[in-house]
C-alpha positions as a Markdown table, in Angstrom:
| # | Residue | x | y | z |
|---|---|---|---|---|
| 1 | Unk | -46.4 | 12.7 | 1.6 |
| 2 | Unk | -48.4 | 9.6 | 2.6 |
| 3 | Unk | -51.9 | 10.5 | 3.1 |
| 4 | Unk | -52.1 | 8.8 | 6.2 |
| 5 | Unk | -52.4 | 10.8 | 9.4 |
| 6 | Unk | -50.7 | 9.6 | 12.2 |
| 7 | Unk | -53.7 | 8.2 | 14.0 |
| 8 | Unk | -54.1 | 5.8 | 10.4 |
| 9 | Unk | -50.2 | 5.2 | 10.7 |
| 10 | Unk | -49.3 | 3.7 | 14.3 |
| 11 | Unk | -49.6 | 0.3 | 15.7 |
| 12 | Unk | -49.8 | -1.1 | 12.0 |
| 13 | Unk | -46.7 | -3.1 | 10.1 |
| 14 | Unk | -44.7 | -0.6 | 8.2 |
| 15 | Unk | -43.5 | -3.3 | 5.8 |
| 16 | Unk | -46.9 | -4.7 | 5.0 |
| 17 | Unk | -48.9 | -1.5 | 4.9 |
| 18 | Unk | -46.8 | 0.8 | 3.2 |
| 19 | Unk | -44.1 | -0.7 | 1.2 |
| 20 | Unk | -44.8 | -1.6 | -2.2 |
| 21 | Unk | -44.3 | -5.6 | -2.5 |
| 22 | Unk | -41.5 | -5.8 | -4.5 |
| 23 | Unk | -39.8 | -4.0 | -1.6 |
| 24 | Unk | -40.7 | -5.6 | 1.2 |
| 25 | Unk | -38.0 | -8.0 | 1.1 |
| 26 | Unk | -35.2 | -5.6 | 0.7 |
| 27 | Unk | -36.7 | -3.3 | 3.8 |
| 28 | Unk | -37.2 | -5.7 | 6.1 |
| 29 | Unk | -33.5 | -6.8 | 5.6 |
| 30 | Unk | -32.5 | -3.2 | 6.1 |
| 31 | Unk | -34.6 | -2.7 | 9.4 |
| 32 | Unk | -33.4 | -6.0 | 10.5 |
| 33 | Unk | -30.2 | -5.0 | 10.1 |
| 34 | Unk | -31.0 | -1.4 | 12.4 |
| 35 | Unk | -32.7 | -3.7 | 14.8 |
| 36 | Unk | -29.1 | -5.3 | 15.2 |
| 37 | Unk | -27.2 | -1.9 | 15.2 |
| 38 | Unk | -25.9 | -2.3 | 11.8 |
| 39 | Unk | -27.5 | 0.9 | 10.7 |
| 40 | Unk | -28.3 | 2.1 | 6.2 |
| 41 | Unk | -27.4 | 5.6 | 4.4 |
| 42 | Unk | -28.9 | 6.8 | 1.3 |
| 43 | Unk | -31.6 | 3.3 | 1.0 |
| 44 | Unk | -33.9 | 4.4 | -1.6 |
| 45 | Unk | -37.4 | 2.9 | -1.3 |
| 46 | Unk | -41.0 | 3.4 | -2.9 |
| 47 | Unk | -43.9 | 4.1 | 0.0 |
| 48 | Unk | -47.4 | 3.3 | -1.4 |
| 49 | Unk | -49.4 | 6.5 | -0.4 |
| 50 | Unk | -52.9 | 6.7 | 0.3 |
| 51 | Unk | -54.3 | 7.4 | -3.0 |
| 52 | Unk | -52.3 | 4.1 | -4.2 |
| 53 | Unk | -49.0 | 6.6 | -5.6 |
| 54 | Unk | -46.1 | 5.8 | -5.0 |
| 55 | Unk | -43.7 | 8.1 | -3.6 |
| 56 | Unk | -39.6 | 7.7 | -3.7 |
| 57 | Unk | -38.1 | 8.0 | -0.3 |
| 58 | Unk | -33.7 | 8.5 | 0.3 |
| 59 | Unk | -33.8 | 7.0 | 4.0 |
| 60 | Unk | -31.3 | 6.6 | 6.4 |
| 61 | Unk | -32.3 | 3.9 | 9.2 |
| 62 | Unk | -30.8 | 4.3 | 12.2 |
| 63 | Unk | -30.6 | 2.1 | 15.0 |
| 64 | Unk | -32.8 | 3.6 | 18.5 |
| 65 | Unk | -31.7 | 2.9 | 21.5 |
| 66 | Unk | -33.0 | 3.8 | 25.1 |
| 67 | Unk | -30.9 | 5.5 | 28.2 |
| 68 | Unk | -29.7 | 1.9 | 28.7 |
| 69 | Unk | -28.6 | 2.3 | 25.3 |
| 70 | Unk | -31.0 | -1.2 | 24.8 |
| 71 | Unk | -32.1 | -1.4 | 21.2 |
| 72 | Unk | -36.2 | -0.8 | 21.0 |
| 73 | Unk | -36.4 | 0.1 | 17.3 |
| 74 | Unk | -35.7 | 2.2 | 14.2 |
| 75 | Unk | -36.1 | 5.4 | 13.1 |
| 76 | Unk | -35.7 | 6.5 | 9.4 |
| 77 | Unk | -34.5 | 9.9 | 8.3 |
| 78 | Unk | -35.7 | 10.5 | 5.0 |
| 79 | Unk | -35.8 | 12.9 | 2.1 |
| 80 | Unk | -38.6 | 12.9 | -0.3 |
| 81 | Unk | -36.6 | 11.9 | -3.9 |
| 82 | Unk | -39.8 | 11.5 | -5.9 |
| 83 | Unk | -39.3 | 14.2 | -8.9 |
| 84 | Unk | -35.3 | 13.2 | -9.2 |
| 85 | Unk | -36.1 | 9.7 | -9.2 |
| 86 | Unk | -39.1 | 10.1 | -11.7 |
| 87 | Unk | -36.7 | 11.9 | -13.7 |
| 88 | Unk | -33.8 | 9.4 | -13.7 |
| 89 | Unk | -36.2 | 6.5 | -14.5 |
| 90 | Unk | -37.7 | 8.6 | -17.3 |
| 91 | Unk | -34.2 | 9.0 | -18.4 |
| 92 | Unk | -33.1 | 5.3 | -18.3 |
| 93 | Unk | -36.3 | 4.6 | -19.9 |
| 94 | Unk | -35.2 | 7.1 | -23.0 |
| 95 | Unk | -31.9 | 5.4 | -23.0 |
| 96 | Unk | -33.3 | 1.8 | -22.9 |
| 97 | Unk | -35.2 | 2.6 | -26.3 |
| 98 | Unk | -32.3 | 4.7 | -27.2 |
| 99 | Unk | -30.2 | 1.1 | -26.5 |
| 100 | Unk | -32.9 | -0.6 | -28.8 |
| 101 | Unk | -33.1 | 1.2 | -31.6 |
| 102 | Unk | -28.8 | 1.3 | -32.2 |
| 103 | Unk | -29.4 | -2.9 | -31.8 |
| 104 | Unk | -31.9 | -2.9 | -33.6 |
| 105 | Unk | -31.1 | -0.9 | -36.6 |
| 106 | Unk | -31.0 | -1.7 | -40.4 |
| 107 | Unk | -27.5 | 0.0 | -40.5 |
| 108 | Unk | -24.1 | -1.3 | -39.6 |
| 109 | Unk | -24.0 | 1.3 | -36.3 |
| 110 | Unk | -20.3 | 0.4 | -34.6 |
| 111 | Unk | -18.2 | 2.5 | -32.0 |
| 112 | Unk | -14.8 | 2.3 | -30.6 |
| 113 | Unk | -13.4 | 4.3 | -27.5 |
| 114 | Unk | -10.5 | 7.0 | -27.3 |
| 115 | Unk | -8.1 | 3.7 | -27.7 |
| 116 | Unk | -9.8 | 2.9 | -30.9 |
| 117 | Unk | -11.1 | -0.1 | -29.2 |
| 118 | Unk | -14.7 | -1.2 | -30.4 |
| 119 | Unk | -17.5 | -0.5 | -27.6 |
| 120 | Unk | -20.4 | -0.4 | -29.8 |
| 121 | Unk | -21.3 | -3.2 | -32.1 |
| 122 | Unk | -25.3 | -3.4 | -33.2 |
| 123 | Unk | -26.6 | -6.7 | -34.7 |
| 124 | Unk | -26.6 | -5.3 | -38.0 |
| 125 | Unk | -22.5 | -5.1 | -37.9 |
| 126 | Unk | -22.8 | -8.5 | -36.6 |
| 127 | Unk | -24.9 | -10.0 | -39.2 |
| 128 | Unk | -22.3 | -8.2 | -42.0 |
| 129 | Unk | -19.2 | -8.8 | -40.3 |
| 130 | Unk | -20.3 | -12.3 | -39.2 |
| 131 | Unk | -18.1 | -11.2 | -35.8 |
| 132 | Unk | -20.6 | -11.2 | -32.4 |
| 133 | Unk | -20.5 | -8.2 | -30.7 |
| 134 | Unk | -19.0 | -10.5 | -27.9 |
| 135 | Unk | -15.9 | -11.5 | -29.9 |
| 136 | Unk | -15.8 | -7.8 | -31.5 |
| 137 | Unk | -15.9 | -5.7 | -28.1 |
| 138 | Unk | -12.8 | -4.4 | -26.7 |
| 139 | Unk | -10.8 | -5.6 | -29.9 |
| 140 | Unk | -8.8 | -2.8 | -31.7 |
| 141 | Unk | -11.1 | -1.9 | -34.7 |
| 142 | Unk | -8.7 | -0.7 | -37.5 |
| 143 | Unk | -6.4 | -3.9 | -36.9 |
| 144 | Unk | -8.8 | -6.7 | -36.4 |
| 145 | Unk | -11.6 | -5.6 | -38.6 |
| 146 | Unk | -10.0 | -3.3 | -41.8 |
| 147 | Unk | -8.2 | -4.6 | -44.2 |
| 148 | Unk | -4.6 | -3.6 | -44.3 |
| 149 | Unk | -4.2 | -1.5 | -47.2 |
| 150 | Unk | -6.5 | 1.1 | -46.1 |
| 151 | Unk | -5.7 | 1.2 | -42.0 |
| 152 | Unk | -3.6 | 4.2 | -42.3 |
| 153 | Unk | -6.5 | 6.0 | -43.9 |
| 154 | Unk | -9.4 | 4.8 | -41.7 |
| 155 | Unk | -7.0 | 5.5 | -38.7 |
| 156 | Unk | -6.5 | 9.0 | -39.9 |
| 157 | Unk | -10.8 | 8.6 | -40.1 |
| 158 | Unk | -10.8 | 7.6 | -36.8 |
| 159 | Unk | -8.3 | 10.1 | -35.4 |
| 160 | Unk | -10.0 | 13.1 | -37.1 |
| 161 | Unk | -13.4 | 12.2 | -35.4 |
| 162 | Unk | -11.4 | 11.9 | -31.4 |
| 163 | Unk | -10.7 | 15.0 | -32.3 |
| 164 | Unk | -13.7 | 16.6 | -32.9 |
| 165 | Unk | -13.6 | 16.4 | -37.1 |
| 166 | Unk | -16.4 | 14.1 | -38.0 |
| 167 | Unk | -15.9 | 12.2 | -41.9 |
| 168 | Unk | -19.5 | 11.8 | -43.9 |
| 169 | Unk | -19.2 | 8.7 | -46.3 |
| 170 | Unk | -16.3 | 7.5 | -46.3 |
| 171 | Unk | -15.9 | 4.3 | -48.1 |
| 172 | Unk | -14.1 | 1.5 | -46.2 |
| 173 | Unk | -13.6 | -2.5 | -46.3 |
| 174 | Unk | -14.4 | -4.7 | -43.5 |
| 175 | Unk | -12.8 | -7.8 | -43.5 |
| 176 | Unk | -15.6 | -10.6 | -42.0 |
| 177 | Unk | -15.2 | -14.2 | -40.2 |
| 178 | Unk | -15.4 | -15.7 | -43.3 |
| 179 | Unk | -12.7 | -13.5 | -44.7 |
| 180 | Unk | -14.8 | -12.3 | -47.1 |
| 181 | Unk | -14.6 | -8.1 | -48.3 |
| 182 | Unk | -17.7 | -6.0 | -47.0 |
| 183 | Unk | -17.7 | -2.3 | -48.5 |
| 184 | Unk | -19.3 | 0.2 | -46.0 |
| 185 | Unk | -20.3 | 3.5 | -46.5 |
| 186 | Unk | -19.8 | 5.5 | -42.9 |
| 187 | Unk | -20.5 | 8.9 | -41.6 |
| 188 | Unk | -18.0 | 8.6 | -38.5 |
| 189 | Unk | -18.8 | 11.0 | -35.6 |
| 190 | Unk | -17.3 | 12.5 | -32.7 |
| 191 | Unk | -19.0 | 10.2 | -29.3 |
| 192 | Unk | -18.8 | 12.8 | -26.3 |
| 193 | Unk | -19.9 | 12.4 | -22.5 |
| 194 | Unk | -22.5 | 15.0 | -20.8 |
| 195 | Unk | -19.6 | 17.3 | -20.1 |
| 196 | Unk | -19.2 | 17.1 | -23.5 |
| 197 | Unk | -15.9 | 15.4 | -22.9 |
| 198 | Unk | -14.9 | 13.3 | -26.3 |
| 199 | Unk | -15.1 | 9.8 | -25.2 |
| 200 | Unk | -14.7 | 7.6 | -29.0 |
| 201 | Unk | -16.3 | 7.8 | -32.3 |
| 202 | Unk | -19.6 | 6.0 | -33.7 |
| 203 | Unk | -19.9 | 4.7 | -37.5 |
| 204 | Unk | -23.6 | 4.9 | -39.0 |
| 205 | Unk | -23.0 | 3.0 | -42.0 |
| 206 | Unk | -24.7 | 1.7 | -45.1 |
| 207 | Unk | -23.5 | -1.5 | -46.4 |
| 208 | Unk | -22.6 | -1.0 | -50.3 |
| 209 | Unk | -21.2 | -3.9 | -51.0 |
| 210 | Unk | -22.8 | -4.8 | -54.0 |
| 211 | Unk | -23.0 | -1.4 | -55.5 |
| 212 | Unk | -19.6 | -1.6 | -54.7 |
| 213 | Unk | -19.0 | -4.9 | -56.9 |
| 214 | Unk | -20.8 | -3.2 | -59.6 |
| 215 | Unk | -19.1 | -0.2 | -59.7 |
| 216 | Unk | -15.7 | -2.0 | -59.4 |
| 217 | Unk | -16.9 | -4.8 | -62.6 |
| 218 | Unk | -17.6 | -1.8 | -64.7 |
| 219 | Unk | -14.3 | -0.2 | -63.8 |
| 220 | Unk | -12.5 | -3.0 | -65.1 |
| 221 | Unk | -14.9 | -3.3 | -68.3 |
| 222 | Unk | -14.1 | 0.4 | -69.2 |
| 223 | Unk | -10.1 | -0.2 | -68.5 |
| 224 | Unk | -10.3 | -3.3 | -70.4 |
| 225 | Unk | -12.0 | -1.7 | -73.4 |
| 226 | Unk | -9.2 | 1.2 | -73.2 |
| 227 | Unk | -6.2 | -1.5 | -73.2 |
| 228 | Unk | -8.2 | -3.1 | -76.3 |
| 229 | Unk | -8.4 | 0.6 | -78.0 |
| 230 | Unk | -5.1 | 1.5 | -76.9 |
| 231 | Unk | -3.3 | -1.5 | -78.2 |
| 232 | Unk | -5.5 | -2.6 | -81.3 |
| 233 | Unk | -3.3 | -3.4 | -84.2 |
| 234 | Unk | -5.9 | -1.3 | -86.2 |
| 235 | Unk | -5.5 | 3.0 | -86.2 |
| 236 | Unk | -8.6 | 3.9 | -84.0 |
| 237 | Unk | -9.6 | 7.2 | -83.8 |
């Protein structure tokens, strides 16, 4: 695993020689702890090989003793973790930028858990809602956020979506800080775990708010106009 035969290996410092440095601590604390009889399961650490790789290394340290059962050392038990823990780090990576993307999207992206609690909360919802994702998280979403007149609908939303029905733009009003009206368009979808367990919903939205104003100002023209017709004290037709 190493590259080092055991000639290259003995008599040299195990730390210093083939721990990677920002290890070295952490080790030394764990075979300091062995040389004490406090012995380590399942330590994870990286061991520089040879050709400068570095290999990932489950090790249990256990405390050595002699038939005086004096303590003269350590020995590690180890299994050679390097694949799974690539793996795992190359996953973490992927959901890191994963992580990045939602925060830094140019859509409203919010979440909430199975108690319709928000746990997701990008910086674009923040910038729209005015709300930090500090002072939104673990706040009741439909309650706090919607305004009242349409909480029984975007509950229903909410409700479809835990349980497995997803909605694709649906039109709802955020309420902001400055209790001003926000119109969001949102595609609410079913959030599941890797067992594919349903855990919440996330909203990918698009903020409409001033189509929305639009729309609504040439709504009341056209009514307007039809009360004019309608009443006119003049036969229209």
């Amino acid at each position: 695993i190493t590259g080092f035969s055991k000639d290259e290996a003995l008599n040299n410092p195990l730390v210093d020689t083939f721990i990677v440095p920002s290890l070295r601590l952490s080790v030394l604390e764990v075979l300091d702890n062995a040389l004490k009889g406090t012995e380590t399961s399942n330590y994870e650490l990286e061991f520089r090989t040879k050709s400068n790789e570095v290999r990932y290394l489950l090790v249990n340290a256990t405390t050595r003793r002699d038939a005086e059962n004096n303590i003269v050392g350590v020995v590690g038990v180890a299994q050679d973790v390097t694949e799974a823990a690539q793996h795992d780090r190359a996953v973490a990576a992927m959901a890191n930028e994963l992580r990045q993307l939602v925060d830094t999207a140019n859509a409203p992206i919010f979440g909430i858990d199975v108690q319709g609690n928000v746990n997701e909360w990008n910086n674009k919802t923040a910038e729209i809602t005015g709300f930090s994702k500090e002072e939104a998280f673990d706040q009741p979403l439909v309650s706090k956020f919607i305004v009242p007149k349409l909480r029984q609908s975007v509950q229903e939303v909410m409700h479809n979506a835990l349980m497995g029905r997803g909605t694709s733009n649906y039109e709802l009003e955020f309420r902001t800080k400055s209790n001003e009206i926000r119109y969001l368009l949102v595609n609410a979808t079913t959030r599941r775990d890797p067992e594919n367990n349903i855990v919440g919903v996330v909203g990918v939205a698009q903020d409409v708010t001033e189509a929305s104003k639009h729309d609504r100002a040439v709504a009341a023209m056209a009514n307007e106009l039809r009360q004019l017709v309608d009443t006119a004290n003049a036969p229209i037709f």
